[in-house]
PDBQT receptor file of N, H, CA, C and O in Angstrom, charges set to zero:
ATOM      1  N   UNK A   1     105.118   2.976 115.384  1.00  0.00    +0.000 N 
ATOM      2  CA  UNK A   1     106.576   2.917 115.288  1.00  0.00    +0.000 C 
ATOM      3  C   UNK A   1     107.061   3.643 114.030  1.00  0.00    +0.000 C 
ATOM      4  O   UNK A   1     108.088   4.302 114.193  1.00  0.00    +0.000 OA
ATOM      5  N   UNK A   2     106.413   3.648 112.567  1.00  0.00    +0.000 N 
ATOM      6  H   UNK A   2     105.579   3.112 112.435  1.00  0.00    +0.000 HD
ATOM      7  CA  UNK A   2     106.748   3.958 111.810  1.00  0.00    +0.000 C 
ATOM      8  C   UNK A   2     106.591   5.613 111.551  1.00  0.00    +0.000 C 
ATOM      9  O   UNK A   2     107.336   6.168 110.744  1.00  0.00    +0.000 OA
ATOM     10  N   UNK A   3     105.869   6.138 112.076  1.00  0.00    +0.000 N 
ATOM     11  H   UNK A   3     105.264   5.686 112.732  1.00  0.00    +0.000 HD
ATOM     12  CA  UNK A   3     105.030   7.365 112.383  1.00  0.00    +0.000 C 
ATOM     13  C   UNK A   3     106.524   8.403 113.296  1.00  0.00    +0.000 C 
ATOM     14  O   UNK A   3     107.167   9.386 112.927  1.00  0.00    +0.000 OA
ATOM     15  N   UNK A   4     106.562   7.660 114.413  1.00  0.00    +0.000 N 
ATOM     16  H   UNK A   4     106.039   6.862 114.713  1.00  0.00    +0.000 HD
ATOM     17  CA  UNK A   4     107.540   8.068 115.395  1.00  0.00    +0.000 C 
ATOM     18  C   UNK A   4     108.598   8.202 114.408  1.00  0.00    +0.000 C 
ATOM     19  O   UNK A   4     108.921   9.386 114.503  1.00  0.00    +0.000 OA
ATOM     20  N   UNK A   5     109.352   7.640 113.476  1.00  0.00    +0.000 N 
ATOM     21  H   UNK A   5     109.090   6.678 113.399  1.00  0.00    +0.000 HD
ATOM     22  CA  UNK A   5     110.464   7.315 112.720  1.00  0.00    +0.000 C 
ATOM     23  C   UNK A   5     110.267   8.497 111.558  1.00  0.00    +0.000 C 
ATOM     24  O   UNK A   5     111.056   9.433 111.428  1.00  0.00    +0.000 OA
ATOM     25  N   UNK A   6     109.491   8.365 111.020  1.00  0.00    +0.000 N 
ATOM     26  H   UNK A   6     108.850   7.604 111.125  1.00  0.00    +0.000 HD
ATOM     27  CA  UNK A   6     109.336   9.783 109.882  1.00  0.00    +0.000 C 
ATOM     28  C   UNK A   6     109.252  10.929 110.867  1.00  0.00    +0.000 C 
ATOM     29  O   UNK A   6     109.896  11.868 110.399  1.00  0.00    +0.000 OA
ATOM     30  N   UNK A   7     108.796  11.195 111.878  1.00  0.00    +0.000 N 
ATOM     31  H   UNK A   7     108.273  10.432 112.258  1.00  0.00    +0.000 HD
ATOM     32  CA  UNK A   7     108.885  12.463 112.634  1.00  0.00    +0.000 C 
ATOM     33  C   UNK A   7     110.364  12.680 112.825  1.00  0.00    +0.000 C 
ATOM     34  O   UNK A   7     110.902  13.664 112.318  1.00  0.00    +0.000 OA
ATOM     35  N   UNK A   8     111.099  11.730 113.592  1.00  0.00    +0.000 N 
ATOM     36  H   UNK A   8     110.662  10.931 114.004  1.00  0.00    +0.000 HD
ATOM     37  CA  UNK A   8     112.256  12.166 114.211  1.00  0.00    +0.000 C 
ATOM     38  C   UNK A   8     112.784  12.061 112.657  1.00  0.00    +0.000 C 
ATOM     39  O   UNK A   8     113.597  12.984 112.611  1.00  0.00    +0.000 OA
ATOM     40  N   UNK A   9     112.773  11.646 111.784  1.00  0.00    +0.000 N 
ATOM     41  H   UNK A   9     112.113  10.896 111.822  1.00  0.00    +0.000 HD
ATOM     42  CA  UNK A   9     113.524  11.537 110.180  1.00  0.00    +0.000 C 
ATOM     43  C   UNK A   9     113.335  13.302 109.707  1.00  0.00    +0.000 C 
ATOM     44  O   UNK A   9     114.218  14.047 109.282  1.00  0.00    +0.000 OA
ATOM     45  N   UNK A  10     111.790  13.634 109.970  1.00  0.00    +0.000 N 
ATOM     46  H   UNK A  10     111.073  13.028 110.315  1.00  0.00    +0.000 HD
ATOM     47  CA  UNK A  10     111.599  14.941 108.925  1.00  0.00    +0.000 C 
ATOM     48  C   UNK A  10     112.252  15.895 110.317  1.00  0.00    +0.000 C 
ATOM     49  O   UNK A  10     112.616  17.040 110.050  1.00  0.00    +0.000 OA
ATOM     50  N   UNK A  11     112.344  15.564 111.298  1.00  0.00    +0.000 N 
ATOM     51  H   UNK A  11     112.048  14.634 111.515  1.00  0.00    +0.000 HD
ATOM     52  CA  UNK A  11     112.989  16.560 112.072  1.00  0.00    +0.000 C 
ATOM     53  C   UNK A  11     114.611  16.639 112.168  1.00  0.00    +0.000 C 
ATOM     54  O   UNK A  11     115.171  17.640 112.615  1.00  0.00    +0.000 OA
ATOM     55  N   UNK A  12     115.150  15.756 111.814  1.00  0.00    +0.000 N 
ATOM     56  H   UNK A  12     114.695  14.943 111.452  1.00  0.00    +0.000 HD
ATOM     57  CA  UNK A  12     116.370  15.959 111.609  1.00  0.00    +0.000 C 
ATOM     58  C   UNK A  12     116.924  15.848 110.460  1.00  0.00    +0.000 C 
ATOM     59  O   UNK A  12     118.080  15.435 110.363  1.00  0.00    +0.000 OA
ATOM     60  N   UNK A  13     115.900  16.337 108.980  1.00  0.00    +0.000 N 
ATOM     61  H   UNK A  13     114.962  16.673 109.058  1.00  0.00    +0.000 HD
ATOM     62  CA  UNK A  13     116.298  16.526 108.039  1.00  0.00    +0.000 C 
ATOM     63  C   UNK A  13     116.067  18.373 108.215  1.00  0.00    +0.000 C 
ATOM     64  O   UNK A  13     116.877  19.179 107.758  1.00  0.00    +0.000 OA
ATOM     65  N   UNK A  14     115.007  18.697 108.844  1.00  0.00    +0.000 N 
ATOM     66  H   UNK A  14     114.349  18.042 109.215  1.00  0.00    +0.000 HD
ATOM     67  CA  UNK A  14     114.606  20.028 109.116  1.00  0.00    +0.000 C 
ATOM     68  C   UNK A  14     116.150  21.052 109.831  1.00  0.00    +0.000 C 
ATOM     69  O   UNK A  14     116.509  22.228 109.767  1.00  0.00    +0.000 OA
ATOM     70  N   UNK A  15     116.637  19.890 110.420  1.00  0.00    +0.000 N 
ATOM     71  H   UNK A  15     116.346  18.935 110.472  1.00  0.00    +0.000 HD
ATOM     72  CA  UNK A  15     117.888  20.151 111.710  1.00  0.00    +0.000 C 
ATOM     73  C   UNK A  15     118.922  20.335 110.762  1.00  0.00    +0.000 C 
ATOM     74  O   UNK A  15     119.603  21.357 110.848  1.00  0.00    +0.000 OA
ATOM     75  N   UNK A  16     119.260  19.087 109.419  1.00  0.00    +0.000 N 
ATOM     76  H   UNK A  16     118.706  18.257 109.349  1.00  0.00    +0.000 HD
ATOM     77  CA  UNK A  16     119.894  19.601 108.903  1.00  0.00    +0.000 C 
ATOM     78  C   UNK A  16     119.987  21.067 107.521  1.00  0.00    +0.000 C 
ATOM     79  O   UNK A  16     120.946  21.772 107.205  1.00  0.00    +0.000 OA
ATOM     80  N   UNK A  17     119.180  21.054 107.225  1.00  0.00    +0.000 N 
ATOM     81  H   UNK A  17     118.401  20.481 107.481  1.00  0.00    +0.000 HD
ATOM     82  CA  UNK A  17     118.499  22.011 106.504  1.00  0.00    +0.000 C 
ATOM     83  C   UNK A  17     118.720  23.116 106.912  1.00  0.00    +0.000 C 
ATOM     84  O   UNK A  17     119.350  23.851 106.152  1.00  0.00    +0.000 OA
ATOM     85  N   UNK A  18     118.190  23.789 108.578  1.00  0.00    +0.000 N 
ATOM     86  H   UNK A  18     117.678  23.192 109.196  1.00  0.00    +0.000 HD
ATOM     87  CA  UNK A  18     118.613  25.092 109.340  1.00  0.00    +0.000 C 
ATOM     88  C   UNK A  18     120.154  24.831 109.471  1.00  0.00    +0.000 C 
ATOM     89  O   UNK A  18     120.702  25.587 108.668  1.00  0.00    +0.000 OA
ATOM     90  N   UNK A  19     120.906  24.227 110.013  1.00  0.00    +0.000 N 
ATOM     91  H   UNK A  19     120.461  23.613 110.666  1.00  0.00    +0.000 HD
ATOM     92  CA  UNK A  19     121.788  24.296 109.495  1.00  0.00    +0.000 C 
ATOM     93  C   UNK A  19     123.282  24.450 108.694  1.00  0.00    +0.000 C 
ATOM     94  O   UNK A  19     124.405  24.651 109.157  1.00  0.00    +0.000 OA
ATOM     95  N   UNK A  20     122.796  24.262 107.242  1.00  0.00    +0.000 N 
ATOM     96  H   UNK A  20     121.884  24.098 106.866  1.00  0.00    +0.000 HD
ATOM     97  CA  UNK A  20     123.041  24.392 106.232  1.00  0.00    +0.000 C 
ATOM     98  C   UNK A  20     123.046  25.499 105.780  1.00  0.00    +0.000 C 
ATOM     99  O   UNK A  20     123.940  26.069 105.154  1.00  0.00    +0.000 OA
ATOM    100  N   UNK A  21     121.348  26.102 106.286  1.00  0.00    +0.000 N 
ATOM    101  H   UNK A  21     120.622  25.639 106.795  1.00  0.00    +0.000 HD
ATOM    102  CA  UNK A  21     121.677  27.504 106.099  1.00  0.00    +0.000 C 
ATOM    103  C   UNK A  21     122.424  28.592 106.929  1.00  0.00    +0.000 C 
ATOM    104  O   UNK A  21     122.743  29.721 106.557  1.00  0.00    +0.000 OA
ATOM    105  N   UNK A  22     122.583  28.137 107.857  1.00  0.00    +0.000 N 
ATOM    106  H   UNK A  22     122.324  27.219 108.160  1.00  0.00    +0.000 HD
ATOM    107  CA  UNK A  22     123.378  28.958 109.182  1.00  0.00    +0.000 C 
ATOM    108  C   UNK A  22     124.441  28.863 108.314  1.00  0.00    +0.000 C 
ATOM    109  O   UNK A  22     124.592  29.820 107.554  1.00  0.00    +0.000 OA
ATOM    110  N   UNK A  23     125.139  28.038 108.246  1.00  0.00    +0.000 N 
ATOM    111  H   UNK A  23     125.017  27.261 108.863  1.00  0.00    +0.000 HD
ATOM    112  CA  UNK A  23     126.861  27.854 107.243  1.00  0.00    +0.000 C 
ATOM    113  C   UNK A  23     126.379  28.843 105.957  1.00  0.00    +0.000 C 
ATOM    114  O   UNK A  23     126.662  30.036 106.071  1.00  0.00    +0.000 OA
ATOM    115  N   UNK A  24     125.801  28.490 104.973  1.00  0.00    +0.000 N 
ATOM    116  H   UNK A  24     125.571  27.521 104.880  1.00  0.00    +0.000 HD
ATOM    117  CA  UNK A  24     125.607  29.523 104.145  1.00  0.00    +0.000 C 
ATOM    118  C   UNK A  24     125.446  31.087 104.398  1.00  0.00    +0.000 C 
ATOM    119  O   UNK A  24     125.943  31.880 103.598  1.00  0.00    +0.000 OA
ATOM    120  N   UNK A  25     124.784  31.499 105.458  1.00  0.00    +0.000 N 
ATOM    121  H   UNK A  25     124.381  30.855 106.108  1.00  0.00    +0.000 HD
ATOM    122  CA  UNK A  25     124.428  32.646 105.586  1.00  0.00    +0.000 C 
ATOM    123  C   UNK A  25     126.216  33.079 106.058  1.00  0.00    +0.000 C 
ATOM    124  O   UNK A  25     126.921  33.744 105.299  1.00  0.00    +0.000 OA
ATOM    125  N   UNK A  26     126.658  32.613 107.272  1.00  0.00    +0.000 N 
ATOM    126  H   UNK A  26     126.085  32.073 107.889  1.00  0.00    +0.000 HD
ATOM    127  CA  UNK A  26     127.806  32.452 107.387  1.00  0.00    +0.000 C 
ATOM    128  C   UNK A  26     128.746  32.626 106.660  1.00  0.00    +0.000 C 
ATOM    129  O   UNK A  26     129.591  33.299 107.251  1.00  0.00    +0.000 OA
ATOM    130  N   UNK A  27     129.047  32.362 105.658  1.00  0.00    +0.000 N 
ATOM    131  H   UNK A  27     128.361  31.816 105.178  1.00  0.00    +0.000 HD
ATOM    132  CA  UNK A  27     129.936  32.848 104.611  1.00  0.00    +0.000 C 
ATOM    133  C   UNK A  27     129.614  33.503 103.735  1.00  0.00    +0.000 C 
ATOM    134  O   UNK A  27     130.497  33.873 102.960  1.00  0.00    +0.000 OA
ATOM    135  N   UNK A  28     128.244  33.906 103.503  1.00  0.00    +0.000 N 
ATOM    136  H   UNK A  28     127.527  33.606 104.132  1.00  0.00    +0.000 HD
ATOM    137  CA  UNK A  28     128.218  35.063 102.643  1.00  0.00    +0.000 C 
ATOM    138  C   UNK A  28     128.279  36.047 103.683  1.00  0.00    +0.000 C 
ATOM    139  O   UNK A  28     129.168  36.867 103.453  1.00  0.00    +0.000 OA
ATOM    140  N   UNK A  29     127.826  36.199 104.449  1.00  0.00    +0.000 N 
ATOM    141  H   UNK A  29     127.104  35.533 104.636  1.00  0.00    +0.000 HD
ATOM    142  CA  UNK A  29     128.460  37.387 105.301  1.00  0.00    +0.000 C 
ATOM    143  C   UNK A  29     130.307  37.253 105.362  1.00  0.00    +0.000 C 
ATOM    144  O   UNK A  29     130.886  38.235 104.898  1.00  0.00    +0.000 OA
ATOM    145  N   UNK A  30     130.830  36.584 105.678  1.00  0.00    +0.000 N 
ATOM    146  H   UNK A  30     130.359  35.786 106.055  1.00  0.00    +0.000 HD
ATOM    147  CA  UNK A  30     132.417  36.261 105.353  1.00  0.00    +0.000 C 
ATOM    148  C   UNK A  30     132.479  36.911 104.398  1.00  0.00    +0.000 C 
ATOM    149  O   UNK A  30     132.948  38.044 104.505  1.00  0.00    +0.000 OA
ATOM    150  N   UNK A  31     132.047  36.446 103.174  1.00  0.00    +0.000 N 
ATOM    151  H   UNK A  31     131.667  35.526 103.087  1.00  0.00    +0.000 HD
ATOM    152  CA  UNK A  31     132.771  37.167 101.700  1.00  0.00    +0.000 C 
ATOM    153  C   UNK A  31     132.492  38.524 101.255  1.00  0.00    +0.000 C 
ATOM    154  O   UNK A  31     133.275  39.203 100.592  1.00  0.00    +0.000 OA
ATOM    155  N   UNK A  32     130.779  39.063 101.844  1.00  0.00    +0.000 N 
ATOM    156  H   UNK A  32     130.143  38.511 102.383  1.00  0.00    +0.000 HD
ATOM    157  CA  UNK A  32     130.389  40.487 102.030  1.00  0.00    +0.000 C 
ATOM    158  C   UNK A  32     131.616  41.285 102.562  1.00  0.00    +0.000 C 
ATOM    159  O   UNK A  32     132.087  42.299 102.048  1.00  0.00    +0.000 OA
ATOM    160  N   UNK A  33     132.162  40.482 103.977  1.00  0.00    +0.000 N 
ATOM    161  H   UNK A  33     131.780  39.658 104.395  1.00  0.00    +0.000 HD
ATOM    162  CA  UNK A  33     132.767  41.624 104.897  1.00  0.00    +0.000 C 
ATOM    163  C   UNK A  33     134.260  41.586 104.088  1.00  0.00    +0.000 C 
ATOM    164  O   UNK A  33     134.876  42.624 103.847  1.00  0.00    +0.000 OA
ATOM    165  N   UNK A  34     134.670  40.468 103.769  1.00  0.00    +0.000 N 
ATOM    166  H   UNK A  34     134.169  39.625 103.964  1.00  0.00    +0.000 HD
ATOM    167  CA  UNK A  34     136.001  40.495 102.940  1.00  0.00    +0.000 C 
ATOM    168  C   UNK A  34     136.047  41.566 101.502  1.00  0.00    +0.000 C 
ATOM    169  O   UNK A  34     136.936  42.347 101.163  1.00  0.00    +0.000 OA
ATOM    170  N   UNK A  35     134.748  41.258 100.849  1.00  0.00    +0.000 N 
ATOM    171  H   UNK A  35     134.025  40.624 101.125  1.00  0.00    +0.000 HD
ATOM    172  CA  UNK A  35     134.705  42.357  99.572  1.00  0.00    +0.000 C 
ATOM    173  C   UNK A  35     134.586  44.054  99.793  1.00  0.00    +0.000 C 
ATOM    174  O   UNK A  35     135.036  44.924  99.048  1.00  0.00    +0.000 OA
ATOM    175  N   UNK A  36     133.790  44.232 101.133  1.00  0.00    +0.000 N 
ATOM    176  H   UNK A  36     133.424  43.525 101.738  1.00  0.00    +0.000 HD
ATOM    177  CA  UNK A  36     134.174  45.320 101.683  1.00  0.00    +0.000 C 
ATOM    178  C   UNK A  36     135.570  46.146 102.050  1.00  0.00    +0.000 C 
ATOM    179  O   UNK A  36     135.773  47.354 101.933  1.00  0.00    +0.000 OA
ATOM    180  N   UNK A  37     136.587  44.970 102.597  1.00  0.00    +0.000 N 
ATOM    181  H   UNK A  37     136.422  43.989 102.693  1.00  0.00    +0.000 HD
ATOM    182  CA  UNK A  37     137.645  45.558 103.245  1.00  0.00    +0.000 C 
ATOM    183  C   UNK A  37     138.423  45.701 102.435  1.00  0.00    +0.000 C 
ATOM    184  O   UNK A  37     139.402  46.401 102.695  1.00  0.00    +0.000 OA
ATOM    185  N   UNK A  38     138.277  45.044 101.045  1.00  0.00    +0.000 N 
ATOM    186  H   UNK A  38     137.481  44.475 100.834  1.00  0.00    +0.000 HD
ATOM    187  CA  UNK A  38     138.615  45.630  99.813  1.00  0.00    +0.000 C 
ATOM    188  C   UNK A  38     138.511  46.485  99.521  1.00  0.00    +0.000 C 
ATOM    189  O   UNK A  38     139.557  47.004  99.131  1.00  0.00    +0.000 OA
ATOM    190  N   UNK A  39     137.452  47.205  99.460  1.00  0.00    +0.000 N 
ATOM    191  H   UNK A  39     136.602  46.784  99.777  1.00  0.00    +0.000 HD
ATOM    192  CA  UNK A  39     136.695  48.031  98.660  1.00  0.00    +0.000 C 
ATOM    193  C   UNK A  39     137.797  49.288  99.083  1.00  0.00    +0.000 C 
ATOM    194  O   UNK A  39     138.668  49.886  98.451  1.00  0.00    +0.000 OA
ATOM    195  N   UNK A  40     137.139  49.380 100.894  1.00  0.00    +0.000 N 
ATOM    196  H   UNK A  40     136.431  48.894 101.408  1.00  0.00    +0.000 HD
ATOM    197  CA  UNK A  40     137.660  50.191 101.850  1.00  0.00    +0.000 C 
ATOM    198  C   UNK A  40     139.397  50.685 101.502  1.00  0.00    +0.000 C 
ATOM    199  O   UNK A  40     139.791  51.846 101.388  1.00  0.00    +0.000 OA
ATOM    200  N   UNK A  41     140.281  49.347 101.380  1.00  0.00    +0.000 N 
ATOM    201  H   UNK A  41     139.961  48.404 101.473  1.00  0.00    +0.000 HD
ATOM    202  CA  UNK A  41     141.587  49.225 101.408  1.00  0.00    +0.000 C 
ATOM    203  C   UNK A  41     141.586  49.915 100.104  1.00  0.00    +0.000 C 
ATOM    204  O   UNK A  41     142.001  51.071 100.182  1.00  0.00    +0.000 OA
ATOM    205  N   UNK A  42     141.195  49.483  98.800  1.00  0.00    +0.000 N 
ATOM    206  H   UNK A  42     140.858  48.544  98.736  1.00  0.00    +0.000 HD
ATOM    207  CA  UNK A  42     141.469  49.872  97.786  1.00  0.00    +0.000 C 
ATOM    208  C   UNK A  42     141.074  51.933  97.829  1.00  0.00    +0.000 C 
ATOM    209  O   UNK A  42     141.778  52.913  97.583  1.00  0.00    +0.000 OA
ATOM    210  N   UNK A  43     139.747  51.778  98.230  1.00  0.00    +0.000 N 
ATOM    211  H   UNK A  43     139.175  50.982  98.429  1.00  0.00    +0.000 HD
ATOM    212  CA  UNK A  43     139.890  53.253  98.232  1.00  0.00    +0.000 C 
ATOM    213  C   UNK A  43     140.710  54.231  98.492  1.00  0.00    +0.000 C 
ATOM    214  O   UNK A  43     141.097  55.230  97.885  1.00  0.00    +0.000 OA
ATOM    215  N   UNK A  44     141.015  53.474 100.105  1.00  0.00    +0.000 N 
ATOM    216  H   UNK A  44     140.701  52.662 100.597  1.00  0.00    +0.000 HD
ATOM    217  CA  UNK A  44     142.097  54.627 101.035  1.00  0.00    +0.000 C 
ATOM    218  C   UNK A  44     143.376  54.885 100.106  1.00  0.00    +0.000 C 
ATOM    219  O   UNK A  44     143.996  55.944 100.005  1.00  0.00    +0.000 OA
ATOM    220  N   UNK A  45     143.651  53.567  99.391  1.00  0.00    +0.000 N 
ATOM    221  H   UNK A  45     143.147  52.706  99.473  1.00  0.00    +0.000 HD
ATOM    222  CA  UNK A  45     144.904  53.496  98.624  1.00  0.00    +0.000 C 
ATOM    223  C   UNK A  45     144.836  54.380  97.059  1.00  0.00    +0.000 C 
ATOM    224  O   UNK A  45     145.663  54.722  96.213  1.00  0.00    +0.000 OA
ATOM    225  N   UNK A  46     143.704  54.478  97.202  1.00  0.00    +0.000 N 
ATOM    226  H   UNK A  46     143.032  54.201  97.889  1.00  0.00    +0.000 HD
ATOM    227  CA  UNK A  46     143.456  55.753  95.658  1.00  0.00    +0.000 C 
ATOM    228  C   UNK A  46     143.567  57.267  96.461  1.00  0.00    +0.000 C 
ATOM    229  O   UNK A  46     144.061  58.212  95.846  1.00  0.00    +0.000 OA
ATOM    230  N   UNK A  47     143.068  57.449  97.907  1.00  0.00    +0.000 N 
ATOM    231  H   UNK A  47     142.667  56.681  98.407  1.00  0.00    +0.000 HD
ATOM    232  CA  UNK A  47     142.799  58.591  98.123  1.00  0.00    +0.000 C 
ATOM    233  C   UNK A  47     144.450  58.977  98.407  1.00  0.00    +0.000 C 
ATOM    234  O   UNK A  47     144.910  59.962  97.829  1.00  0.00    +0.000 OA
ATOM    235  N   UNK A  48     145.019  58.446  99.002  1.00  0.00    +0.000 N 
ATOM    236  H   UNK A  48     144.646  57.646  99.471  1.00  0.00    +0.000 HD
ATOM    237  CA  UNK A  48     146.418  58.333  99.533  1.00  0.00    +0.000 C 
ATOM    238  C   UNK A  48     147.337  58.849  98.308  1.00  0.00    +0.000 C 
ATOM    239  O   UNK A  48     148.054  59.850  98.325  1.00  0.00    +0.000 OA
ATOM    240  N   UNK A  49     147.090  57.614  96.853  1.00  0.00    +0.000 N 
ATOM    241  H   UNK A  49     146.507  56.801  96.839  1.00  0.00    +0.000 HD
ATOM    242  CA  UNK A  49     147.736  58.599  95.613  1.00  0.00    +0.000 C 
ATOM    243  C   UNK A  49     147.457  59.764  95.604  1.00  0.00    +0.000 C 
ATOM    244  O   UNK A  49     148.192  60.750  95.549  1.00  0.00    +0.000 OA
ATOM    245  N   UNK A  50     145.914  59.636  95.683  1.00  0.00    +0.000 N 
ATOM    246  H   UNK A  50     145.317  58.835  95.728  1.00  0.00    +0.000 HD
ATOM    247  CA  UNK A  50     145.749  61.364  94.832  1.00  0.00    +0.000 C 
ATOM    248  C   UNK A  50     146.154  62.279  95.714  1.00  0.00    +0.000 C 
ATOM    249  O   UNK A  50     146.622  63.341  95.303  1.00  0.00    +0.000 OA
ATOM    250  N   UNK A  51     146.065  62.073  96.758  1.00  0.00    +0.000 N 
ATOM    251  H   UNK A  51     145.686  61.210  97.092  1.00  0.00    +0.000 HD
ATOM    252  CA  UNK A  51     146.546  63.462  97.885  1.00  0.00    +0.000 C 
ATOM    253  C   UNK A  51     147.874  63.710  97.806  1.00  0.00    +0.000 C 
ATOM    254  O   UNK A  51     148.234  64.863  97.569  1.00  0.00    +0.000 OA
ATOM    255  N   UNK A  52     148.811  62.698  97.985  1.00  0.00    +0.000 N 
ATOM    256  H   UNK A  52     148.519  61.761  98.177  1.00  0.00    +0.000 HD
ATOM    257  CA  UNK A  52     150.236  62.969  97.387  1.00  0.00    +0.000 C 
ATOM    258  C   UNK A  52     150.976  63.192  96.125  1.00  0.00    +0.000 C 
ATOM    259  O   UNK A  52     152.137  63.578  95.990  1.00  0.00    +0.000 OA
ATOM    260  N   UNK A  53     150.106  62.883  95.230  1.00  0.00    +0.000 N 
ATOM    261  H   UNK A  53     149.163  62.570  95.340  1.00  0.00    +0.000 HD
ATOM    262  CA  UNK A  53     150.203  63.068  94.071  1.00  0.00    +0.000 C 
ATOM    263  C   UNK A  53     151.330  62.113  93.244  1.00  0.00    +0.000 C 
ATOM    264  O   UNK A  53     152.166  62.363  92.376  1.00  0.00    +0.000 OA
ATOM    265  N   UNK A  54     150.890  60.811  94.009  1.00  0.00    +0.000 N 
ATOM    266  H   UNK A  54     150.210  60.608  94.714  1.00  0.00    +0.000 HD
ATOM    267  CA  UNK A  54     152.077  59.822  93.833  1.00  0.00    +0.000 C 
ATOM    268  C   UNK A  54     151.577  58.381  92.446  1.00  0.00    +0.000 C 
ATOM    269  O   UNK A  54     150.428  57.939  92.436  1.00  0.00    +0.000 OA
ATOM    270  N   UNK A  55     152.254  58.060  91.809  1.00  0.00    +0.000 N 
ATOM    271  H   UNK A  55     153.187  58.419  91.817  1.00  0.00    +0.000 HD
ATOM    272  CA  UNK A  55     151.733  57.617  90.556  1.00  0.00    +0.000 C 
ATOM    273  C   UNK A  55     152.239  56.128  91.125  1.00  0.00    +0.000 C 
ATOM    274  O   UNK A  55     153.383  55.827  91.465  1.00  0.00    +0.000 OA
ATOM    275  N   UNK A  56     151.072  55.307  91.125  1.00  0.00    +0.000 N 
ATOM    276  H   UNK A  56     150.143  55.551  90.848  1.00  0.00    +0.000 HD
ATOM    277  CA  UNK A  56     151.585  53.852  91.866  1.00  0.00    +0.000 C 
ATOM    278  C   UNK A  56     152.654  52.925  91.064  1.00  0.00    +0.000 C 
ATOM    279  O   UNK A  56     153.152  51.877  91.476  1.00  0.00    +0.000 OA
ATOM    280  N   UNK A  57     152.908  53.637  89.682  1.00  0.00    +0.000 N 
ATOM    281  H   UNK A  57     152.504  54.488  89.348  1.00  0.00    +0.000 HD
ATOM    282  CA  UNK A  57     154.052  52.934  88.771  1.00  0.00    +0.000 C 
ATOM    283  C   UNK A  57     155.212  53.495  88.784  1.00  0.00    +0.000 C 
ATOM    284  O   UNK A  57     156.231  52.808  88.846  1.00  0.00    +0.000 OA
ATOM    285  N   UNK A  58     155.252  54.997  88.722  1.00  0.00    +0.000 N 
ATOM    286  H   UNK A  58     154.425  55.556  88.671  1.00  0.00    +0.000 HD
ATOM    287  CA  UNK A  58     156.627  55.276  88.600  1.00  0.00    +0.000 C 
ATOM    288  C   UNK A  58     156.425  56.722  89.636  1.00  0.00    +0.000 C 
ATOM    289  O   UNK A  58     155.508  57.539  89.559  1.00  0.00    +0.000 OA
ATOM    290  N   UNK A  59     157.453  56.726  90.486  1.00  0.00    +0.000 N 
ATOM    291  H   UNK A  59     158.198  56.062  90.548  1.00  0.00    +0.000 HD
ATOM    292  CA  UNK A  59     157.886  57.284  91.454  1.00  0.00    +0.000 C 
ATOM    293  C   UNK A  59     158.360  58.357  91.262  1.00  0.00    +0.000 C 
ATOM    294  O   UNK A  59     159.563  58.178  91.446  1.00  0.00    +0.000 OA
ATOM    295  N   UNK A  60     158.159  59.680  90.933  1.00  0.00    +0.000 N 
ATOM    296  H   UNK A  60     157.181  59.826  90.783  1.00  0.00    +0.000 HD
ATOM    297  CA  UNK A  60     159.244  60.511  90.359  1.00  0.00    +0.000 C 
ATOM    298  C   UNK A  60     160.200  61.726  91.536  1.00  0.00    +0.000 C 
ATOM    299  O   UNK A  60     159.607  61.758  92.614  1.00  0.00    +0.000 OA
ATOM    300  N   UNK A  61     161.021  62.330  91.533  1.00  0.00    +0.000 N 
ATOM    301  H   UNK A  61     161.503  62.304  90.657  1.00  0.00    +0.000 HD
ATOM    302  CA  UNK A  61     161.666  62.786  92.965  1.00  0.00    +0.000 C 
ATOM    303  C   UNK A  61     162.358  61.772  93.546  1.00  0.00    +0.000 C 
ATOM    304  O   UNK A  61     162.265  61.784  94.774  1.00  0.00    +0.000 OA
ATOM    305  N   UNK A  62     162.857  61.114  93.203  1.00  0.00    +0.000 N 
ATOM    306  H   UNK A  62     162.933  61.104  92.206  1.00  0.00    +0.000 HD
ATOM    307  CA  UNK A  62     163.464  59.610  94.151  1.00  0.00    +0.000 C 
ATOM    308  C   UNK A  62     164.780  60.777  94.432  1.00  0.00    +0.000 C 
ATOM    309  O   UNK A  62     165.121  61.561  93.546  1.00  0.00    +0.000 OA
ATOM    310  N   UNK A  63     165.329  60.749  95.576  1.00  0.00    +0.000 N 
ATOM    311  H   UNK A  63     165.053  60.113  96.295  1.00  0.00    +0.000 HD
ATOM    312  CA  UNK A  63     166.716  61.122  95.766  1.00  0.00    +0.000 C 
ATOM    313  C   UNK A  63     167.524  59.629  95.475  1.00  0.00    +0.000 C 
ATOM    314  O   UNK A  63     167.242  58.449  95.688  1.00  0.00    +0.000 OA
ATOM    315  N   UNK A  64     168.651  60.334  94.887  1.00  0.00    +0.000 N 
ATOM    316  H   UNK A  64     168.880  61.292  94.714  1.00  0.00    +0.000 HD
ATOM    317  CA  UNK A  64     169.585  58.837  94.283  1.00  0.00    +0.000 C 
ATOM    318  C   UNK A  64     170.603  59.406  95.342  1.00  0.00    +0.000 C 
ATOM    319  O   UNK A  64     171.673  58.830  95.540  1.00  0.00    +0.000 OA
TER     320      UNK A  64
């Protein structure tokens, strides 16, 4: 009886363990793909200045 009880115990500590890591792996892939679309966004948004030649603080040519 006691035998049976540590098995199903180390197996559903094993159960929780995999997981735990499923959720972990899980969000570091989340925060990988989020720091990416940064990366991405931020770039396009540098290439975008420099091609227009537009200064992200001050605007110059504005028609008033």
């Amino acid at each position: 009886m006691l035998r049976i009880f540590l098995l199903l115990l180390i197996r559903l500590l094993l159960l929780l363990l995999t997981s735990l890591l499923l959720l972990l792996l899980l969000f570091v892939t989340l925060w990988v793909v989020l720091l990416l679309l940064t990366l991405i966004f931020v770039l396009l948004i540098r290439l975008l200045i420099s091609h227009f030649h537009i200064h992200p603080l001050i605007v110059r040519d504005m028609p008033y």
